[in-house]
C-alpha positions in Angstrom: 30.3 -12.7 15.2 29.9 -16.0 13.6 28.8 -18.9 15.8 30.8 -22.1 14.6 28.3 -24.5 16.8 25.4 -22.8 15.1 24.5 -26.0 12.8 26.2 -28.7 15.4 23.2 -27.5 17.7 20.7 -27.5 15.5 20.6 -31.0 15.4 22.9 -32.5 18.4 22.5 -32.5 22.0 26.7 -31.9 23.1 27.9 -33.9 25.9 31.2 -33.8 27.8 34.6 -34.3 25.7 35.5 -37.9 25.6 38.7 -37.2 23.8 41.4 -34.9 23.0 44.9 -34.7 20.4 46.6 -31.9 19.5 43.9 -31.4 16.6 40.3 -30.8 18.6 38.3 -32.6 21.0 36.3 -35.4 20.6 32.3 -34.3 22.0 30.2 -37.2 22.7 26.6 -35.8 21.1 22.9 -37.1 21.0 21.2 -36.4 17.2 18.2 -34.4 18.4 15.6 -36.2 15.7 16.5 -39.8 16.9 18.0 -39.4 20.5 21.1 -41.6 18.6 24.4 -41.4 20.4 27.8 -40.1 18.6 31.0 -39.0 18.5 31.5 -35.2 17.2 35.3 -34.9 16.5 36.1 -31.2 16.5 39.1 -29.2 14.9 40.1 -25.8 15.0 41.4 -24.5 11.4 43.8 -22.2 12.5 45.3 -25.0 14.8 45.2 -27.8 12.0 47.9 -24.9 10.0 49.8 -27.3 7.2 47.9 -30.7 8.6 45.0 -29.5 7.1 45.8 -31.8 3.9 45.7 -34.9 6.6 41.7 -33.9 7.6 40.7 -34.0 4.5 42.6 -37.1 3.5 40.6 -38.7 6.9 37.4 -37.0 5.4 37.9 -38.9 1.7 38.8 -42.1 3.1 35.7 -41.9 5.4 33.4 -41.2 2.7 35.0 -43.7 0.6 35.0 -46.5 3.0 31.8 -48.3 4.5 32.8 -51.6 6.4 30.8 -53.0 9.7 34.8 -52.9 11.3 35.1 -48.9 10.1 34.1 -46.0 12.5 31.1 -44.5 10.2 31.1 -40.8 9.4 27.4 -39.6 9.3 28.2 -36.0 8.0 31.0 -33.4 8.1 30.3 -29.4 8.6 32.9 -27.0 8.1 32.4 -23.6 9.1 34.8 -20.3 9.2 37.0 -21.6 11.9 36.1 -24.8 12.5 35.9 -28.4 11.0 33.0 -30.8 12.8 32.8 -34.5 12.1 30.0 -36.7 13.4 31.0 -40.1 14.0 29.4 -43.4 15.0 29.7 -43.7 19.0 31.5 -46.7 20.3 31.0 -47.1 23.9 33.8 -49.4 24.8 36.8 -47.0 24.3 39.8 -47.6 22.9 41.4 -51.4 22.4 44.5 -50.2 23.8 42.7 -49.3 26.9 40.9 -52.9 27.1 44.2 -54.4 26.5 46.0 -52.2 29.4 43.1 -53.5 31.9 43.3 -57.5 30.5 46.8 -57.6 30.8 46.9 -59.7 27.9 43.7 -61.2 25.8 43.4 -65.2 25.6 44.2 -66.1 22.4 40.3 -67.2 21.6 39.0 -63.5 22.0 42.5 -62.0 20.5 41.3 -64.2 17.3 38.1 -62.7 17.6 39.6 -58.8 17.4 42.3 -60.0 14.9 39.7 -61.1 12.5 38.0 -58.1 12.5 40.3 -55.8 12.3 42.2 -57.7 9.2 39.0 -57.6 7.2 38.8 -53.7 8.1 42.5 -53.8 6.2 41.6 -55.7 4.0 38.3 -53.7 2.8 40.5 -50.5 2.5 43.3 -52.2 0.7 40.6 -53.2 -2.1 39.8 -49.4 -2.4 42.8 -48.3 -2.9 44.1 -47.2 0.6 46.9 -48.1 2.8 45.8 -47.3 6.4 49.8 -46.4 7.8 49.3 -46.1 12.1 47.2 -49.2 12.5 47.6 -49.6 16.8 45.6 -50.1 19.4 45.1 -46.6 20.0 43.3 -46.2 16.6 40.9 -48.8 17.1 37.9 -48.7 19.3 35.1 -51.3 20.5 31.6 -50.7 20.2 28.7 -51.7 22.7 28.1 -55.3 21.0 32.5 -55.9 21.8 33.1 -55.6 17.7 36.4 -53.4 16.6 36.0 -50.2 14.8 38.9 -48.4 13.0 39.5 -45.0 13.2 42.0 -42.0 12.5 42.6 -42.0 8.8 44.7 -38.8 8.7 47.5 -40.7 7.6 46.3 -43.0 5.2 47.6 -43.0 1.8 45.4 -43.4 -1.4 47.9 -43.1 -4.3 46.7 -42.0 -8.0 49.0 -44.9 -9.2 47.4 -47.2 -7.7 47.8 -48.9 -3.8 50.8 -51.1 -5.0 52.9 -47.8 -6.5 55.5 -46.9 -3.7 55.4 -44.4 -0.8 58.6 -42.6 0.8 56.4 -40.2 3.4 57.6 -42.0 7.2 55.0 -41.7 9.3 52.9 -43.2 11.8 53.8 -44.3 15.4 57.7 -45.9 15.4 56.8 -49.1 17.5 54.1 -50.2 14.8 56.0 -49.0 12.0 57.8 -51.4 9.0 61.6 -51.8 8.4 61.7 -50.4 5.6 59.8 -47.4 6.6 62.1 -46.6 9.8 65.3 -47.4 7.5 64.2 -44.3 5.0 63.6 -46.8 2.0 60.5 -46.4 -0.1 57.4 -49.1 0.8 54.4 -50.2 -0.1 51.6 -49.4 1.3 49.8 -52.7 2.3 53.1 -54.0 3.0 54.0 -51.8 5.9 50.0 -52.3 7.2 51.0 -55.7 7.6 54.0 -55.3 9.7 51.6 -53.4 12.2 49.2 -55.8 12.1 51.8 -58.1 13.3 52.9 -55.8 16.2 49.5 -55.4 16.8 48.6 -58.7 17.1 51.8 -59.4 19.0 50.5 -56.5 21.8 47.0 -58.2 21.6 48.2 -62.1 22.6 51.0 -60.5 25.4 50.4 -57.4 26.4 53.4 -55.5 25.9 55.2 -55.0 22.0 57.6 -56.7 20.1 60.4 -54.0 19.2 60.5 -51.5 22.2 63.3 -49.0 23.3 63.0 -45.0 24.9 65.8 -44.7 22.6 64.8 -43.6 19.1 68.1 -45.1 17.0 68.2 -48.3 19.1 64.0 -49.5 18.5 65.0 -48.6 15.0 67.8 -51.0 15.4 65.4 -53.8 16.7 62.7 -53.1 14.1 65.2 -53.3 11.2 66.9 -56.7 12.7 63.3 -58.4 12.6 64.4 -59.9 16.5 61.4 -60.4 19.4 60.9 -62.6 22.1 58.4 -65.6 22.2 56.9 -65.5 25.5 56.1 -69.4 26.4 52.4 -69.0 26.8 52.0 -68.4 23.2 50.9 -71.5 21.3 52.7 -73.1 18.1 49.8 -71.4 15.8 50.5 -67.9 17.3 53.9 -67.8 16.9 53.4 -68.8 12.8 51.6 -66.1 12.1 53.3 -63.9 13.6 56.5 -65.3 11.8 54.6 -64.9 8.9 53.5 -60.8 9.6 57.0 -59.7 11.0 59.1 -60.2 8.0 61.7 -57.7 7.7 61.8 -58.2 3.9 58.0 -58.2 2.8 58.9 -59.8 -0.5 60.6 -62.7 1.4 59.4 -65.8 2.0 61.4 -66.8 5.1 59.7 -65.5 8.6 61.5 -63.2 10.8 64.0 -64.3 13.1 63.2 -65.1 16.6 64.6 -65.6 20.2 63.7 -67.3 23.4 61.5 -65.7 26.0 62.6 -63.3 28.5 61.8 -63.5 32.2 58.6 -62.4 32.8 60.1 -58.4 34.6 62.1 -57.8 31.9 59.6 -56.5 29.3 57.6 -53.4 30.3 53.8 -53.4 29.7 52.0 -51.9 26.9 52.3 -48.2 27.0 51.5 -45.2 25.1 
């Protein structure tokens, strides 16, 4: 019987499960040679069925990309049944987490996070991929409190080149462009920076900018470019966040806005 953990143990020390999709687990591992902690993502081919095209898009993007703000892939083993990828460890979990326990980040630490995880974006846009479900959720924080980006099973790297269009929707609705919930073809780029504004926009209050249980009607508040300014944002803030939530991305003007609600009527961040 073939042992699938056979090389994973030669080398790593496997720890408790630290996270779990509907993939694999995610082991937390010690390499055996320098007592170095990391993450060991695991996935079960027979599970992965049809999204085994998205792990080794993930794999090619990680291979490609090296950037001090992009989870690190130290080596991938595939086996009969099995696909293993050992990742740099980051201790401080998931931004969406760290968000969740803040309430909301002050706007000097928010800038902080921001500016890391734009340059991420910006590093893969220069090689030629389009990241498509940037959120909180996908981005973690090491021990020294610097972002890391993860989860490039849906990135795009298109043979024509990062500006050619996409028509494959995808990614998690709340984060995801106009033109992508309306069923038009995008670019790329274009729809990462729409979810780096709702990012940003979860980072500075704590809960996001287009939200509804109701599939048809968040579609209908993404596609009208309307959010609410809460009052403790400053004049700065709400620019740039003009500027990102543009529900035409070849527009100049900056999306439309509306006065704060009362403080009970927007739910916190959730998943």
């Amino acid at each position: 019987m073939v042992d699938d953990w056979f090389e994973i143990k030669k080398r790593y020390l496997v720890k408790e499960t630290i996270g779990s999709g509907g993939f694999g687990k995610v082991k937390r591992a010690l390499h055996i040679a320098t007592t170095e902690t990391v993450a060991i993502k695991v996935m079960d081919k027979a599970k992965l069925g049809a999204d085994l095209p998205r792990v080794k898009t993930e794999i090619k993007a990680l291979r490609s990309l090296q950037h001090p703000h992009i989870c690190r892939l130290y080596e991938e083993i595939e086996t009969e049944n099995k696909i293993f990828l050992v990742l740099e460890y980051c201790s401080g979990g998931e931004l969406f987490d760290y968000i969740v326990e803040k309430d909301r980040l002050n706007e000097d630490e928010a800038r902080q996070f921001f500016r890391e995880i734009c340059a991420a974006v910006a590093y893969m846009h220069s090689k030629g991929f389009a990241h498509r479900d940037l959120k909180p959720e996908n981005i973690l924080i090491d021990e020294d409190h610097r972002i890391k980006l993860i989860d490039f099973g849906l990135c795009a790297n298109p043979d024509a080149g990062i500006d050619s269009a996409l028509a494959t929707c995808c990614g998690s609705p709340a984060y995801a462009a106009p033109e992508l919930v309306s069923g038009r073809k995008y670019i790329g780029p274009e729809a990462d920076v729409w979810s780096l504004g709702v990012l940003l926009y979860a980072l500075l209050n704590g809960f996001l900018p287009f939200d509804d249980d109701n599939m048809p009607t968040l579609y209908k508040k993404i596609k009208s470019g309307k959010y609410d300014v809460p009052e403790w944002l400053s004049s700065d803030s709400t620019f740039l966040l003009a500027a990102l939530l543009q529900v035409d991305p070849k527009a100049d003007n900056h999306a439309s806005i509306i006065e704060p609600p009362l403080a009970d009527q927007r739910p916190p961040l959730s998943r």
